[in-house]
C-alpha positions as CSV (number, residue, x, y, z in Angstrom):
1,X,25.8,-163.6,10.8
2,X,28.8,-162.5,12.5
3,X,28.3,-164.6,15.7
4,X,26.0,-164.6,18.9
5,X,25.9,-161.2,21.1
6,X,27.0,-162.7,24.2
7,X,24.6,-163.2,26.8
8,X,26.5,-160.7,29.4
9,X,26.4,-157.7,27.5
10,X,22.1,-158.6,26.9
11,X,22.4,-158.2,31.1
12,X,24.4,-155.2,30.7
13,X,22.2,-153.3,28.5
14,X,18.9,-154.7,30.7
15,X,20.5,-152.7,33.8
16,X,21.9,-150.3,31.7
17,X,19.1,-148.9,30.1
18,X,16.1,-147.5,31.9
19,X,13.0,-148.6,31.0
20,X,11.0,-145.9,31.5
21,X,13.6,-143.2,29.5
22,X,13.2,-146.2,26.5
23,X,9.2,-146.3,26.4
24,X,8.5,-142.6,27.4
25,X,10.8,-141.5,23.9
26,X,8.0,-143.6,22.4
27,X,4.6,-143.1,24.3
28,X,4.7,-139.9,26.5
29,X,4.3,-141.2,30.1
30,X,3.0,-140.2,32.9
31,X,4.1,-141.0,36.7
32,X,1.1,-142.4,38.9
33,X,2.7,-143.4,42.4
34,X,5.2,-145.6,41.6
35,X,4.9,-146.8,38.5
36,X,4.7,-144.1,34.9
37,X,0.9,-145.2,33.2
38,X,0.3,-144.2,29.2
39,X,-2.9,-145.3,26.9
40,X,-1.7,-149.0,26.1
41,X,0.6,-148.7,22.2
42,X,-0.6,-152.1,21.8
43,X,-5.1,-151.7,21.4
44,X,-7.2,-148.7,21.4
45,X,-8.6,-147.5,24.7
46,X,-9.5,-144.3,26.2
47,X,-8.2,-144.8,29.7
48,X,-5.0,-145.5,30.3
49,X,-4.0,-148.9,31.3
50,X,-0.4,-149.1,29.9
51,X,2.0,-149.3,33.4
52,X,5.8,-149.1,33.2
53,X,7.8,-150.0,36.9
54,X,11.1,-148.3,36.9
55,X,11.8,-150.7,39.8
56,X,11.0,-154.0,38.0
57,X,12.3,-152.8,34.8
58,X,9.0,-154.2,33.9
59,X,5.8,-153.0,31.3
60,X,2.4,-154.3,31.7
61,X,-0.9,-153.6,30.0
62,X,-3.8,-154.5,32.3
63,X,-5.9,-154.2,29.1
64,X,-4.9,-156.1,26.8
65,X,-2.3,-158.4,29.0
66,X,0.9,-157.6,26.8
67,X,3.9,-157.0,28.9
68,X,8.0,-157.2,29.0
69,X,10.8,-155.7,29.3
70,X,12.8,-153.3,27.5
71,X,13.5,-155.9,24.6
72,X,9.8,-156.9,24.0
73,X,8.9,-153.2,24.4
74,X,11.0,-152.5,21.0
75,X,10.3,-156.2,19.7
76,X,6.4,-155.1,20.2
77,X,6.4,-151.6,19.2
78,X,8.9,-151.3,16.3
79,X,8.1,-154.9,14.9
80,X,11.8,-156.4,14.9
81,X,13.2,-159.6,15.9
82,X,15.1,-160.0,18.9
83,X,18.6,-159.2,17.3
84,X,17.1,-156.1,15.7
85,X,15.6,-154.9,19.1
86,X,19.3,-155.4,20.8
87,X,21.3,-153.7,18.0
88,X,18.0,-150.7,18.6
89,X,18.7,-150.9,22.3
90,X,21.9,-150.7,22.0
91,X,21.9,-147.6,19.8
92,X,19.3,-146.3,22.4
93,X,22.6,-147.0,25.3
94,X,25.2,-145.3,22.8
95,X,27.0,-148.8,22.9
96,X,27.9,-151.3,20.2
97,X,26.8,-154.8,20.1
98,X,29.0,-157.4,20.4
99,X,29.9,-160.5,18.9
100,X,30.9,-164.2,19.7
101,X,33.0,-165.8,17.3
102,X,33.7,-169.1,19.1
103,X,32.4,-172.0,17.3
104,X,31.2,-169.3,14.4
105,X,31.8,-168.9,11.3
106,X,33.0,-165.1,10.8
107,X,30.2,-163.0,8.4
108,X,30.6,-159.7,6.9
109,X,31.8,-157.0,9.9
110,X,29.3,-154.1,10.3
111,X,31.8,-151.6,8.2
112,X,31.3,-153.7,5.4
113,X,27.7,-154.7,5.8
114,X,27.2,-151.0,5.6
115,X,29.4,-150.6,2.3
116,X,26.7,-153.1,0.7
117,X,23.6,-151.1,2.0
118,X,25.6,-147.9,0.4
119,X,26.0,-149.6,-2.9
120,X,22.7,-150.8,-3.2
121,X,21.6,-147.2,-2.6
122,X,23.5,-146.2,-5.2
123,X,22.2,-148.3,-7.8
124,X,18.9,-148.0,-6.7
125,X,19.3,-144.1,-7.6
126,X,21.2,-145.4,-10.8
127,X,17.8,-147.4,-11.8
128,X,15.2,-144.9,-11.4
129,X,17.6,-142.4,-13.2
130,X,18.1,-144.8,-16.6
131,X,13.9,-145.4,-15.9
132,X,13.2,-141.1,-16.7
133,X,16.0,-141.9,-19.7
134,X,14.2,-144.8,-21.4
135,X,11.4,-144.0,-22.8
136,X,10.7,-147.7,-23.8
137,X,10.1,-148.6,-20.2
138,X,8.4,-145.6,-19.6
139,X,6.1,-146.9,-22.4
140,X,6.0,-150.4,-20.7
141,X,5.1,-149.0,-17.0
142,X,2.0,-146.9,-18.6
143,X,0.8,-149.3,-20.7
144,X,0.7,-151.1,-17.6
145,X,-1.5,-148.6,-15.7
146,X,1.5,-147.6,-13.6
147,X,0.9,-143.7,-12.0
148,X,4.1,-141.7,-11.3
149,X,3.4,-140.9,-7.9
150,X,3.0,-145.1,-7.2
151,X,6.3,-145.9,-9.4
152,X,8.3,-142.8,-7.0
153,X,6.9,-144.5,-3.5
154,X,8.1,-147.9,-4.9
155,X,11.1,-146.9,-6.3
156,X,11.0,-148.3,-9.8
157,X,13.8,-148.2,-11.7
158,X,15.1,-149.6,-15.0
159,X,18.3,-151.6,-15.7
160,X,19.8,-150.5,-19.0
161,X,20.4,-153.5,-21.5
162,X,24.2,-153.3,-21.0
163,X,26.5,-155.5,-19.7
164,X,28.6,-153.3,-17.5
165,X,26.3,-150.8,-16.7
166,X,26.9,-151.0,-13.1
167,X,30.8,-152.1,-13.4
168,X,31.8,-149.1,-14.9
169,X,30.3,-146.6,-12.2
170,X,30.5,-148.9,-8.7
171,X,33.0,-151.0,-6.9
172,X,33.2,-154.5,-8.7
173,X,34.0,-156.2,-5.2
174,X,31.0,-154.5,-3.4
175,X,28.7,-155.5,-6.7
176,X,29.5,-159.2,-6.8
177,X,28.9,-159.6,-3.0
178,X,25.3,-157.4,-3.4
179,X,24.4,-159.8,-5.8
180,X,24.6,-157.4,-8.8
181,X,27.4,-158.5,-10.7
182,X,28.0,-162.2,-12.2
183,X,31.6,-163.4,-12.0
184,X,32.9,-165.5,-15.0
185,X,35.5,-167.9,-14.5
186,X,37.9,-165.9,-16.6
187,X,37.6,-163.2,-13.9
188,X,35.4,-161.0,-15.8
189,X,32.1,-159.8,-14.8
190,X,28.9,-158.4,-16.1
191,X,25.8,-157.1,-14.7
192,X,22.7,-159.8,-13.3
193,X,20.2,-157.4,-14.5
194,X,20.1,-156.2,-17.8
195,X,17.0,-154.3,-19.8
196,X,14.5,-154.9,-17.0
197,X,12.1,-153.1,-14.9
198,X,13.8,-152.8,-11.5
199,X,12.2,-153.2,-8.2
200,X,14.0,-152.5,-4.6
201,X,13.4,-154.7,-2.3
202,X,13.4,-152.8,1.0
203,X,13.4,-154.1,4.5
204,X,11.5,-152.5,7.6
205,X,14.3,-149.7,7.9
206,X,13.7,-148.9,4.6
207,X,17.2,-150.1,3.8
208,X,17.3,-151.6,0.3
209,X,18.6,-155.3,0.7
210,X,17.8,-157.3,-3.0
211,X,16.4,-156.3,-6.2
212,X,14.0,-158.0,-8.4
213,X,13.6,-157.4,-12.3
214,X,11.1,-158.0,-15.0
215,X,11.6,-158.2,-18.3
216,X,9.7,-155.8,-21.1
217,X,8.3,-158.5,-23.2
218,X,7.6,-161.9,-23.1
219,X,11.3,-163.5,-22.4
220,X,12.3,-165.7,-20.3
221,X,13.0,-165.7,-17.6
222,X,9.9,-162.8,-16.6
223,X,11.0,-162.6,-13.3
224,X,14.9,-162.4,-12.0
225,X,15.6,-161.8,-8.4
226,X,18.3,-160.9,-6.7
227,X,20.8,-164.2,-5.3
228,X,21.7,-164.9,-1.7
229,X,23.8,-162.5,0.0
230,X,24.6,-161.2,3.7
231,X,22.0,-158.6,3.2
232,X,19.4,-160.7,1.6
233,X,17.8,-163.9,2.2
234,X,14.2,-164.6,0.4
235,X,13.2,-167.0,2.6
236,X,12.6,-164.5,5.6
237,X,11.8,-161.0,3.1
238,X,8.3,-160.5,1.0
239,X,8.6,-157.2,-1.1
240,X,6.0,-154.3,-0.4
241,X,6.1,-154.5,3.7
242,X,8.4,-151.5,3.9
243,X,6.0,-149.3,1.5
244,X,2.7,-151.3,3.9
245,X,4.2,-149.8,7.0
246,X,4.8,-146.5,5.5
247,X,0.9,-146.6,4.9
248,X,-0.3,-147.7,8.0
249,X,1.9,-149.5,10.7
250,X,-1.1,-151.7,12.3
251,X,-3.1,-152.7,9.3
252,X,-6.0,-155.0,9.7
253,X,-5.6,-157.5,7.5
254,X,-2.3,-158.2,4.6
255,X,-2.9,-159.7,1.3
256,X,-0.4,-162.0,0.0
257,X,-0.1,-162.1,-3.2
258,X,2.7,-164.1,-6.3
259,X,3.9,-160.8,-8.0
260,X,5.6,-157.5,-7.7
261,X,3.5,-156.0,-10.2
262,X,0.3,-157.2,-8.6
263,X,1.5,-155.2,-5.5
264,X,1.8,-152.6,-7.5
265,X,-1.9,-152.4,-9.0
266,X,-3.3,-152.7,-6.0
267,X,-1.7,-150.2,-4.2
268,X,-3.1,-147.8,-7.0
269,X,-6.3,-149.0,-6.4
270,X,-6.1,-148.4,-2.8
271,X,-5.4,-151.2,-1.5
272,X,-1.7,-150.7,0.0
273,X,-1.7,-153.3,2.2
274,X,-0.4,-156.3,0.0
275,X,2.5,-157.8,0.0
276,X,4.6,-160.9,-2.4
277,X,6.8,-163.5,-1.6
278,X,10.3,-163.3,-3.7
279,X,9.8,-166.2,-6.0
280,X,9.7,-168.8,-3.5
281,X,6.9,-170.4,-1.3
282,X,5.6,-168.7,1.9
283,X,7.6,-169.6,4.6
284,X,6.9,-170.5,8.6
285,X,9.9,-167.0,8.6
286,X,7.5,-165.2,5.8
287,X,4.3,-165.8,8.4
288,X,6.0,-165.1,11.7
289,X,7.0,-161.7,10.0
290,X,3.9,-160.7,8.8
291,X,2.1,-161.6,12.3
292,X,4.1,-159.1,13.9
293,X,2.0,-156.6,11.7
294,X,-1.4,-158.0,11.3
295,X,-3.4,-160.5,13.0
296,X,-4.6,-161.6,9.5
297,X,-3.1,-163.1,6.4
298,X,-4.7,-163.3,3.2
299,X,-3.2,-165.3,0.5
300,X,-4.4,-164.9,-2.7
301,X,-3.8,-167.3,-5.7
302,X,-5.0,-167.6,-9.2
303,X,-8.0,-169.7,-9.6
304,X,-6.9,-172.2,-11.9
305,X,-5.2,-175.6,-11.2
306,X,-1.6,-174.2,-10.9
307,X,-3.0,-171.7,-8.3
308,X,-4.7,-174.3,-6.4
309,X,-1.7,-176.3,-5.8
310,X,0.6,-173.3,-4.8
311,X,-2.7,-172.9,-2.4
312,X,-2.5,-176.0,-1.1
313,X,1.7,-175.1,-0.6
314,X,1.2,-172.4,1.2
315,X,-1.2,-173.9,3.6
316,X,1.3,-176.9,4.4
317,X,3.6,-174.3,5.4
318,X,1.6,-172.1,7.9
319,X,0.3,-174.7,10.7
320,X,3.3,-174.4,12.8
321,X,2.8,-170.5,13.0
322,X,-1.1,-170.5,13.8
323,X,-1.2,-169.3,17.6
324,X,-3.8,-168.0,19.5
325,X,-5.6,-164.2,17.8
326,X,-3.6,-165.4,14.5
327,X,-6.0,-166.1,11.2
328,X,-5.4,-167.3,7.7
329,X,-7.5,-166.4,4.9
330,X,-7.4,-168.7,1.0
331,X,-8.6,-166.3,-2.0
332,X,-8.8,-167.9,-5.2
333,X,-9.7,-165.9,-8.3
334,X,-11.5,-166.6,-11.0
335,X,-10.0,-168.5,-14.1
336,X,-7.8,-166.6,-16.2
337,X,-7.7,-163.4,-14.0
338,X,-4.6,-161.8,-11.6
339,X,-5.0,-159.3,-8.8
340,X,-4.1,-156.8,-11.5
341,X,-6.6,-157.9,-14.1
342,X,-9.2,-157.9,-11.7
343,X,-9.4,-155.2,-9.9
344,X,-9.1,-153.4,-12.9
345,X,-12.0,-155.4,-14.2
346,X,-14.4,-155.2,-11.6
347,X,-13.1,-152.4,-9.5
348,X,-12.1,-151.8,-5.7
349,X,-15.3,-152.5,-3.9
350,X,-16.2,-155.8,-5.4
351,X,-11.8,-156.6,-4.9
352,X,-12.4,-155.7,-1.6
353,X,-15.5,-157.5,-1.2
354,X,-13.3,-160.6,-2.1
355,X,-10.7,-160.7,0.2
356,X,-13.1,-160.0,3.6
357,X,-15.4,-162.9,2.2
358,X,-12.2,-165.4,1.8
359,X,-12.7,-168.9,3.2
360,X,-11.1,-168.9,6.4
361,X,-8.1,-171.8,7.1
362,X,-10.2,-174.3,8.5
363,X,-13.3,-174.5,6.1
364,X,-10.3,-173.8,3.1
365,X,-8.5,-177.4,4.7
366,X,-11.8,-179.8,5.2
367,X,-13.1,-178.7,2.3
368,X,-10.2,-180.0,0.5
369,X,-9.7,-183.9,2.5
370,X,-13.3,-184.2,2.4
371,X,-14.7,-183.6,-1.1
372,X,-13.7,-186.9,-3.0
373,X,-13.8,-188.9,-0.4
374,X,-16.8,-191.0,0.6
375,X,-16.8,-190.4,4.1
376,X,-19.3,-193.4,4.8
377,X,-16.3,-195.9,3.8
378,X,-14.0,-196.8,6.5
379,X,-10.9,-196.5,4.2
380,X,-11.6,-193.0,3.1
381,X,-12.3,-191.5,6.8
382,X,-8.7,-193.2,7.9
383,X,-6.8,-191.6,4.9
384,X,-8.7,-188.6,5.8
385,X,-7.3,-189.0,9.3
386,X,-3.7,-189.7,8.7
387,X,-3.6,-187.3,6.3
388,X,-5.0,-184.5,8.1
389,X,-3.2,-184.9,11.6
390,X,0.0,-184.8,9.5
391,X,-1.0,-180.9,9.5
392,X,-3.1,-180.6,12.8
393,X,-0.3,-181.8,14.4
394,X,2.2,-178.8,13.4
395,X,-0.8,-176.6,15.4
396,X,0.8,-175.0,18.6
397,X,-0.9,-176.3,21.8
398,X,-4.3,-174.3,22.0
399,X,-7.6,-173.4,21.6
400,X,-7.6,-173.5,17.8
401,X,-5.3,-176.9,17.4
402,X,-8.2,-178.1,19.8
403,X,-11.1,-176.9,17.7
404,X,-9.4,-178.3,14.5
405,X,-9.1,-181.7,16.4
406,X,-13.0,-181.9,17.1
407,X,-13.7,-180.8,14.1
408,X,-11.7,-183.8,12.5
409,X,-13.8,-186.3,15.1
410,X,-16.8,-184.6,13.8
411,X,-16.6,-184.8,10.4
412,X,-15.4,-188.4,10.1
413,X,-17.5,-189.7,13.5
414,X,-14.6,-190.8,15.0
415,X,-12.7,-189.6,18.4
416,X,-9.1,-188.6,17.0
417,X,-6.6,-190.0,19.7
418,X,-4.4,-186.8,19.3
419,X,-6.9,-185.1,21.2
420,X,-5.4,-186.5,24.3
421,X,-2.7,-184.6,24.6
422,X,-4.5,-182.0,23.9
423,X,-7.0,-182.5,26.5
424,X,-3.2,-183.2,28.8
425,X,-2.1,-180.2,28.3
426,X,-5.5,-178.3,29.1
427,X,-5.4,-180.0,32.3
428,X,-1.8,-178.9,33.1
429,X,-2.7,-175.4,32.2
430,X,-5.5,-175.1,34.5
431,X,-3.5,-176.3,37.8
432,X,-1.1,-173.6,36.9
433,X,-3.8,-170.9,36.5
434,X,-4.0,-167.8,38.4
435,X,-7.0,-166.9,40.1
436,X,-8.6,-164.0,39.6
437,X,-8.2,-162.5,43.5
438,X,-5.2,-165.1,45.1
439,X,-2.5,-166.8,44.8
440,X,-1.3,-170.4,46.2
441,X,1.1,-169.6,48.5
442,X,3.3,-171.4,46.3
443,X,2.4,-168.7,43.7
444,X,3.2,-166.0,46.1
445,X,6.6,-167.3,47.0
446,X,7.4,-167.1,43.4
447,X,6.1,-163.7,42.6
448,X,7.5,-162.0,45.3
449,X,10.7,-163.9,44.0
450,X,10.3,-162.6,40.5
451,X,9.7,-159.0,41.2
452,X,12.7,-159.3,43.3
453,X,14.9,-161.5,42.4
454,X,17.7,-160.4,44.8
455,X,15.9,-162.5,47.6
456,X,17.1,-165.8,45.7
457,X,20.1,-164.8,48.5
458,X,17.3,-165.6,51.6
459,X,16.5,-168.9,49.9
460,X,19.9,-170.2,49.3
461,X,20.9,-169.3,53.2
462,X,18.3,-171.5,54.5
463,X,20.3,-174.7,52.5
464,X,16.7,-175.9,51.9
465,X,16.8,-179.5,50.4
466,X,14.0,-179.4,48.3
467,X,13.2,-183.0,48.1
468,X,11.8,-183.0,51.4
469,X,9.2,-180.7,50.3
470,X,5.6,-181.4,49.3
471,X,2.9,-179.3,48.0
472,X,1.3,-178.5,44.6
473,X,3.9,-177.6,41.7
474,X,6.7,-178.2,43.1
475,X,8.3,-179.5,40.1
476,X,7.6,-176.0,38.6
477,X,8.4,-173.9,41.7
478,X,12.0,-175.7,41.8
479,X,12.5,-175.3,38.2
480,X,11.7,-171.1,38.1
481,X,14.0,-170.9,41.8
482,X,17.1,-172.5,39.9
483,X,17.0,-170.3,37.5
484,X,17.1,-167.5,39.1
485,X,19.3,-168.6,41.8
486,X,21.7,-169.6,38.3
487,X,21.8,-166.1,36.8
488,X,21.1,-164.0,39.3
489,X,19.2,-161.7,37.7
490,X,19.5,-157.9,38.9
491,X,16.3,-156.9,37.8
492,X,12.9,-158.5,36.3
493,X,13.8,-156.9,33.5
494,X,17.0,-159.0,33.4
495,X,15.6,-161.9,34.9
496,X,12.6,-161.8,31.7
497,X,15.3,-162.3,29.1
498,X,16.4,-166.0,31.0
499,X,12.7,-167.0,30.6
500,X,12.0,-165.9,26.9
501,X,10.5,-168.7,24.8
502,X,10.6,-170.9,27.8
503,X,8.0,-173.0,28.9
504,X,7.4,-171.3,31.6
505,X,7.6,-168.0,30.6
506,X,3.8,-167.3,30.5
507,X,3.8,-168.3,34.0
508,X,6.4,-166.0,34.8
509,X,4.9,-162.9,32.9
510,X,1.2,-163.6,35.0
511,X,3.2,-163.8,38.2
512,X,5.6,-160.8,37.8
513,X,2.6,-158.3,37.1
514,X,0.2,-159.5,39.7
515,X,-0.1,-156.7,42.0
516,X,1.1,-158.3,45.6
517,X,-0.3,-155.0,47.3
518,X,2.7,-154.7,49.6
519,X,3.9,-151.4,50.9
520,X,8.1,-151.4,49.3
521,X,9.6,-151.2,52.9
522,X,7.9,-154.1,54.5
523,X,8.4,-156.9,50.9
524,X,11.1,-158.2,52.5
525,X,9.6,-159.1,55.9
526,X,6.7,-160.4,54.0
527,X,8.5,-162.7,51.3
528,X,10.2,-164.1,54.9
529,X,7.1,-164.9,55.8
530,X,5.9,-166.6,53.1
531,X,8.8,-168.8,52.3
532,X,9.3,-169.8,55.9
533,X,5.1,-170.9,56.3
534,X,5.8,-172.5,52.8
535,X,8.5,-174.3,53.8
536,X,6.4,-175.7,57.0
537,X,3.6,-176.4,54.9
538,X,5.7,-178.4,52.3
539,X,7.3,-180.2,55.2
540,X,4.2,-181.4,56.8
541,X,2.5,-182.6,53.8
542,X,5.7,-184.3,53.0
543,X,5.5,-186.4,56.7
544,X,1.4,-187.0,56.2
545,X,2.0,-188.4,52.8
546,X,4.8,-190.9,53.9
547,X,2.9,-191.4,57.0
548,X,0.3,-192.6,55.1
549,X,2.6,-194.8,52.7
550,X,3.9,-196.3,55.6
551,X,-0.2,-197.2,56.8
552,X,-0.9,-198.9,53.4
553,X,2.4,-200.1,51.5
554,X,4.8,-199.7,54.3
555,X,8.4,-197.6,54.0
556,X,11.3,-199.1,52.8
557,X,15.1,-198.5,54.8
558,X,15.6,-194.7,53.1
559,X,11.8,-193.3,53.7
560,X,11.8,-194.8,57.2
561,X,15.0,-192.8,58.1
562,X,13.9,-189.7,56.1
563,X,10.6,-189.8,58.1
564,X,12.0,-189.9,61.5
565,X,14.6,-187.2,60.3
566,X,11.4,-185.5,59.6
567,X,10.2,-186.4,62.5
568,X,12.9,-184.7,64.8
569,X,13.0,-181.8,63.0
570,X,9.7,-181.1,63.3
C-alpha cells in the first residue's frame, strides 16, 4: 500500500459526487416526488422499491433493507472493497486519490503499479503464444480433456523450458518485482517458470496479478505459483472468480475447490461457478470475498484422510466470517476421485446432485466432536464443550451463533454458559429496535438529526449538559450526537462513512431511512420541537428519579445541589 487516503478527501468526494448521477449510470432511475425510485439491483422484484434521495445523499431498498451511500452503492453493486469503491468513485469525480504517507511505509506509486499490470499482460500474451508453438503441451492439455474455447476464456499459456525466456523480451526490473524472474546473488537472473502449463490469475478487473504453473509430468514440485508482490497476495485472491463473474455476476452458490485444473474441468462440464485457493488454506480474506458474490460457499475436498483434515482446516478458518443470510457447505468425495475424475465419471447431474446435497456447516461440525466420543461420560461432553466453543465463539453475535450454542446444550444436556452473552446481547438489541409505526421520541430526535445533520448547530446553541438528562438510551443518543457534532457531516451521505463498521451503524442506517413524513419547509420547526419536549422530558425524569433516591437512600452533598438546581430551573 502506498498509505491511507486521508479521511478529507473521502468527505470531499461524498459532497462532490451526486448520488443520483452515480446510481442512475448503473440502474436507470426514475424521479418519484422527491426522491428517483428503480427495481432494487440488489433481489428480484417486479415493483420498484429501490429509492435514491438526492438530498440525503442516501439509497434505500424498502424491499430487501440494503441501503448507503455512494461508497456502499459501488461496494454493493460492483463487489469491491472499500479502497476499490474510492479509487471507482474517484474515477467517477475525474479526481485522483490521495495518499497519507505519515507513519507509512511508501509502496509502489500508481505509475509503476501500472508498469507491473502492463508486463504481466505481456507475458500473459507471451504464454498463450509459446502454448499454439508447443505441440507437447498441446498434447498434455487434450489428453487432459481441455476444449479450446475453455483454454482461450482461461487464458492458458505455456512457459517454454528456457531460462531466460522472459529476460530476453521484457524489462528485467519490472520481471523480478512481478515475481517472474529469480535473482541470483551474482546478479543474474532466470525465469520462475520454466516448461509448465501457465495459468493467469486474474482479479475482478480482469487485470492479471500472479501466475500459477503446472508441470507436464510427474515432477516436483506439480504446482508453482507466483511469490508475493505489490500486485499479488494469495491470501486475499482464489483463481477462477474473474472467469465466474464473467459467467454470471450473482451466482447462487460457488464451489471451492484445491486445483486450477479442477476449475478447469468443471467449467467444461458446465459448472463455471468454481473457484481454488492459490496453494494455501482458505482464508477469513478468501470467505469475506467470495460472500460479496454468493450467499453460499461450497468447499469440496477429496474424500480420503488428507482431504478430511484440509476439511477440518478450512472449517477452523470460516467462523469469524459466518453472518447472518451467509451458508457453508463440506463436500467430500469419494476415495481416490478429484472434481476432474468425477465428473468425468459420473457426469454433470449426479456432480451437481453432490454439491446441493452437501452437509451443511453445522451438521459437518457436530458430526465431527460427537462421533468418538461417548457422550453419556462426563469427561467426553466437557472436551466436547471446550473444544467446540473454541469455534462457536469466533461466530458474530446472531441468530446462527445462537442456534449453534443450543445446539451444543442439546447435544451434550448441558446449558453452555456462553449463551449468556448471547442472550445479553438479544436483550440490548431489542431496546434499540424500531417499531414498526413510531419512534421514541428519543429515536425521532436522532433521525431527524441524521437526515440532517446541519441541525447538530441547534443542539450545541442550547449548551445542553447532558448529564442532567434522563430517559431511555441515553448512553446511545449521546454517543451518535458527538459524532456528528465532531465531524460535522454535510450530508447523510458524508455523515454514513463516520458510522461504517461501527457499532452503531445498524442503528443509524434504520433511523436515517425511516420515513419521518414531514413536509421539507416545516423539518426545522419540527426537530425544534422535538428536542426541546425531549429535553423537558429527560429533565423531569432526571428530578423524579433523584426525588425518589432521596425517599429511599437519601442524596449525598452533589445530588442534593444538582436537585435543587433542578429544581429552579424547572
Amino acid at each position: 500500500m502506498s498509505g491511507r487516503i486521508p479521511r478529507e478527501f473521502i468527505d470531499e468526494l461524498l459532497v462532490r459526487v451526486d448520488i443520483v448521477d452515480l446510481i442512475d449510470s448503473h440502474v436507470p432511475l426514475k424521479k418519484t416526488g422527491t426522491n428517483y425510485v428503480a427495481r432494487c439491483p440488489f433481489h428480484t422484484e417486479k415493483t420498484p422499491s429501490f429509492s435514491v434521495n438526492r438530498n440525503k445523499q442516501f439509497f434505500h431498498c424498502f424491499g430487501c433493507g440494503v441501503s448507503g451511500n455512494a461508497i456502499s452503492f459501488l461496494m454493493d453493486f460492483s463487489h469491491l472493497d472499500f479502497v476499490e469503491a474510492v479509487e471507482d468513485l474517484a474515477v467517477f469525480a475525474g479526481i485522483d486519490v490521495p495518499r497519507e504517507s505519515a507513519g507509512y511505509q511508501a509502496g509502489p506509486k500508481k505509475d509503476d503499479l501500472n508498469s507491473l499490470y502492463v508486463v504481466m499482460e505481456q507475458v500473459a500474451a507471451f504464454y498463450v503464444e509459446q502454448l499454439r508453438a508447443s505441440p507437447k503441451a498441446v498434447d498434455y492439455l487434450r489428453a487432459r480433456g481441455v476444449q479450446g474455447e475453455i483454454a482461450h476464456d482461461f487464458m492458458l499459456g505455456y512457459a517454454p523450458d528456457k531460462w531466460s525466456a522472459l529476460a530476453e523480451r521484457f524489462s528485467q526490473k519490472l520481471l523480478i518485482e512481478a515475481g517472474l524472474l529469480v535473482s541470483k546473488e551474482d546478479g543474474q537472473a532466470y525465469d520462475r517458470f520454466r516448461g509448465r502449463i501457465m495459468f493467469p490469475i486474474r482479479d475482478k478487473r480482469a487485470r492479471i496479478i500472479g501466475f500459477g504453473g503446472r508441470v507436464l509430468d510427474d515432477s516436483l514440485p506439480k504446482y508453482l505459483n507466483s511469490p508475493e508482490t505489490a500486485l499479488f497476495h494469495k491470501s486475499r485472491e482464489v483463481y477462477g472468480l474473474y472467469e465466474l463473474l464473467q459467467k454470471n455476476a450473482k451466482p447462487a452458490r460457488i464451489l471451492i475447490v484445491e486445483g486450477y485444473m479442477d476449475v478447469i474441468a468443471l467449467a467444461q462440464f458446465g459448472i463455471d461457478y468454481a473457484v481454488a485457493a492459490l496453494g494455501t488454506a482458505a482464508s477469513q480474506a478468501h470467505l469475506d470475498l467470495l460472500f460479496r458474490f454468493s450467499s453460499e460457499l461450497v468447499f469440496c475436498f477429496d474424500g480420503d484422510k488428507a482431504g478430511r483434515d484440509a476439511a477440518w482446516r478450512a472449517i477452523a478458518s470460516v467462523f469469524p466470517s459466518l453472518k447472518g443470510g451467509r451458508q457453508i457447505r463440506i463436500m467430500l468425495l469419494p476415495q481416490n476421485h478429484d472434481p476432474d475424475s468425477l465428473v468425468r465419471e459420473e457426469g454433470l447431474d449426479k456432480f451437481t446432485e453432490r454439491i446441493q446435497t452437501a452437509r451443511v456447516l453445522s451438521d459437518y461440525f457436530f458430526e465431527h466432536f460427537s462421533k468418538d466420543l461417548k457422550l453419556s461420560e462426563k469427561e467426553s461432553c466437557s472436551n466436547l464443550i471446550e473444544e467446540a466453543k473454541s469455534y462457536l465463539t469466533q461466530l458474530p453475535k446472531g441468530v446462527f451463533r445462537e442456534m449453534m450454542f443450543e445446539e451444543l446444550s442439546g447435544l451434550t444436556k448441558r446449558y453452555i454458559l456462553d449463551n449468556e452473552a448471547i442472550l445479553a446481547h438479544k436483550k440490548q438489541e431489542k431496546k434499540h429496535r424500531l417499531q414498526s409505526g413510531r419512534l421514541s421520541l428519543p429515536s425521532f430526535v436522532i433521525a431527524l438529526l441524521l437526515q440532517n445533520p446541519k441541525f447538530i448547530e441547534i443542539v450545541e446553541q442550547k449548551e445542553i449538559d447532558w448529564n442532567q438528562l434522563e430517559f431511555e438510551g441515553v448512553e446511545k443518543f449521546k454517543s451518535i450526537l458527538q459524532m456528528i457534532a465532531v465531524n460535522k457531516p454535510t450530508n447523510y451521505g458524508a455523515l454514513l462513512e463516520d458510522f461504517r463498521n461501527h457499532t452503531d451503524e445498524v442503528i443509524v442506517k434504520k433511523l436515517a431511512s425511516f420515513d419521518l413524513l414531514i413536509p421539507d419547509n416545516g423539518i426545522e420547526a419540527e426537530f425544534c420541537d422535538a428536542l426541546n419536549g425531549l429535553l423537558k422530558q429527560g429533565r423531569e425524569a432526571a428530578i423524579t428519579k433523584l426525588q425518589a433516591k432521596a425517599d429511599s437512600k437519601g442524596l449525598d452533598r452533589e445530588e442534593k445541589e444538582l436537585l435543587l438546581k433542578m429544581l429552579a430551573d424547572r
